[in-house]
N, C-alpha and C positions, 0 to 999 in steps of 0.2 A: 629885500628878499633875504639877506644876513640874519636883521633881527626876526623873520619869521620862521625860519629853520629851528631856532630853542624853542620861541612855542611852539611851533608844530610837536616838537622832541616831547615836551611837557606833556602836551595834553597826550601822544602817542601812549607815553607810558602811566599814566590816569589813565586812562581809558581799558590797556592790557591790564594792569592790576585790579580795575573795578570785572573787567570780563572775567579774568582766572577764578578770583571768590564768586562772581552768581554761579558761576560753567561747573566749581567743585563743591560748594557750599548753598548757595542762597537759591539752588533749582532744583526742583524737585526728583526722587530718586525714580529711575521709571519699574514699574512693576514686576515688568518680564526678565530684563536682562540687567535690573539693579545697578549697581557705582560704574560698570565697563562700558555702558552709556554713554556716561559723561562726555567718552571720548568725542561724540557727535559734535558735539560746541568750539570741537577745533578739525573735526574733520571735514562737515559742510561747509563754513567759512573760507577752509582755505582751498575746498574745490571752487567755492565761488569765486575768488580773490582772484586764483588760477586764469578761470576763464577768462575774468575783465582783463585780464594782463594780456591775456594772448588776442584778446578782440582788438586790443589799442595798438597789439603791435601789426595783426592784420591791416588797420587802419592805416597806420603811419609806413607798412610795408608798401599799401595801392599807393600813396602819395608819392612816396619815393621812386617807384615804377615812372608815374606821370611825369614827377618836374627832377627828379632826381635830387630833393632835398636833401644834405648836409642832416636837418637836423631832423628830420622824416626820423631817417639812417637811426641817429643815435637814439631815440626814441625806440624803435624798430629791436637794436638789439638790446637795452636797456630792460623793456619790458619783457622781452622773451628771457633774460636772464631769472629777473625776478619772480615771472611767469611761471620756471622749471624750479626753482623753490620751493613752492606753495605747492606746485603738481608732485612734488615729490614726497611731501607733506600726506598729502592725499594716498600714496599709495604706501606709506609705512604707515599710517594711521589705522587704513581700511583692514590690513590684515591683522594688525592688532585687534581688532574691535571683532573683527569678524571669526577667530579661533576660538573664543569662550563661547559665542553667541550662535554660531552656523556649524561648529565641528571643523572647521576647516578654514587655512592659511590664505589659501587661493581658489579661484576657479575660475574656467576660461569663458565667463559670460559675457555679455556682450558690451555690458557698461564697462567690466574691469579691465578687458580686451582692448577694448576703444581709448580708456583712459592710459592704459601704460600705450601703445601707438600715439597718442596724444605728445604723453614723455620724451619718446624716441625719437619724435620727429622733429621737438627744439629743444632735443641736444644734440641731433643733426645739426641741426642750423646754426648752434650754439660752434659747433666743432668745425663746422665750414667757416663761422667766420674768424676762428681761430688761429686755424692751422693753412688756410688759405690763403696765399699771399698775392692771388689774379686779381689784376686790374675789372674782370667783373663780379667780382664775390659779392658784393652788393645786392646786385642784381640779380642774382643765383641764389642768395642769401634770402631778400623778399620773396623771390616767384614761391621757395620751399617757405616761406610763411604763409602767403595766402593757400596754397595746401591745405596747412596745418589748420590751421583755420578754421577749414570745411567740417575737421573731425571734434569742432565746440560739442554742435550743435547733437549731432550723433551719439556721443557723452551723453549732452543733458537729458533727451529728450528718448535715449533707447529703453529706459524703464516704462518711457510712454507704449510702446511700440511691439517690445521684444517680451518674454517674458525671462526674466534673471533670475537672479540671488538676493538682487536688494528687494526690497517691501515697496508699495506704493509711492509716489511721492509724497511728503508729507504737506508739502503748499501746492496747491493748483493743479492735484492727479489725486484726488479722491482717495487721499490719505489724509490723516487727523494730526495735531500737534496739540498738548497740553497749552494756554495760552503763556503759562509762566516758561514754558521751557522756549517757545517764541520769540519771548521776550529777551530772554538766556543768549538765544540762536541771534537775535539782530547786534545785540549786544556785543558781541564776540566777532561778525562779522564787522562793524565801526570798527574796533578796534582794528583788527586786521586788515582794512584800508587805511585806514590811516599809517600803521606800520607799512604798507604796503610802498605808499604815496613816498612817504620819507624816506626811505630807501632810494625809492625811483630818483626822487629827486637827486637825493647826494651822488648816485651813478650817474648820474646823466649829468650833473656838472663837471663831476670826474672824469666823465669820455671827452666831454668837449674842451676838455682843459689838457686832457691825452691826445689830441685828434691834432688840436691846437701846435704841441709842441711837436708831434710826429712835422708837420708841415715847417715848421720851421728849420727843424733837423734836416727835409728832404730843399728847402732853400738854399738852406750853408751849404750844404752839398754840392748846389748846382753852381751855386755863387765861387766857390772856392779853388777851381780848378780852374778859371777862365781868370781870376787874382794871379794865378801860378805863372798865369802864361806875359 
């Protein structure tokens, strides 16, 4: 697993360098709203990125519920970390993009609505398991994940449903995509799994190597006072 971490590192950053030049160079300029575009190649991505993050920590939150996995647990807040990264990503991007393009910073529709409560609610959880020092924060910790959860889906699928600010979907809601900008768009999302992945990875060996010597620290502890006597 040692020697797969530099490659993984390698191809992560190949893959970001090959994405930045199609995303600002090698894709096509779009007609209407010209270079501020471009933005799209890192703002889709890492809404998508977002969601898998927080789908895996849903996952790994039910598991932890059931058997009350250890490693469920660190998985759970691993990816909700990583998860609120990416989602944050998404909402400095979107008002970027969307001031040249709409006349305006914000608005309270139903996708943008949904996605900052998205935000809010694992860094809630982020901050509960922080600053929470209860023997059930775990378990206060998931049930506020599967929650969060519920608000993927309402995200993805409110352009379906509601009418907004954003335009059609561009895949699978009878909206169009240039094929090279597609191409552009899958490309940039690779990359950013992969970054995504490597991250997860390196935290979650880090929690469990932290988790590790917490338990060791709360042994000596116990160990040391009954030596005294």
């Amino acid at each position: 697993m040692k020697r797969a971490f530099p490659l993984l590192g390698g191809l992560t950053a190949v893959l970001l360098s090959y994405a930045l030049y199609e995303a600002l160079i090698a894709a096509p300029t779009e007609q209407t709203m010209g270079n501020v575009q471009r933005i799209f190649y890192y703002h889709v991505p890492s809404a998508w990125t977002a969601f898998l993050l927080f789908l895996v920590n849903f996952a790994a939150s039910v598991a932890y519920l059931i058997r009350r996995s250890p490693k469920a647990d660190a998985i759970g807040v691993v990816t909700a970390e990583v998860g609120v990264v990416f989602c944050t990503v998404v909402l400095v991007t979107g008002p970027l993009w969307a001031r040249p393009v709409w006349g305006i910073w914000w608005t309270w529709d139903v996708r943008l609505t949904s996605t900052l409560v998205l935000w809010l609610i694992y860094v809630s959880y982020l901050m509960l398991r922080r600053f929470s020092s209860s023997g059930q924060t775990p378990v206060l910790a998931a049930a506020l994940a599967v929650f969060g959860a519920l608000d993927v889906p309402l995200v993805y699928f409110s352009i379906w449903f509601f009418r907004t600010q954003h335009p059609a979907p561009v895949i699978g809601g009878g909206g169009s995509i240039d094929p090279r900008m597609l191409h552009v768009l899958l490309i940039n999302w690779a990359a950013f799994l992969c970054f995504a992945f490597m991250v997860c990875w390196s935290r979650y060996r880090l929690e469990r190597l932290q988790r590790e010597v917490e338990e060791m620290q709360a042994l000596e502890s116990m160990i040391e006072p009954r030596s005294a006597r």
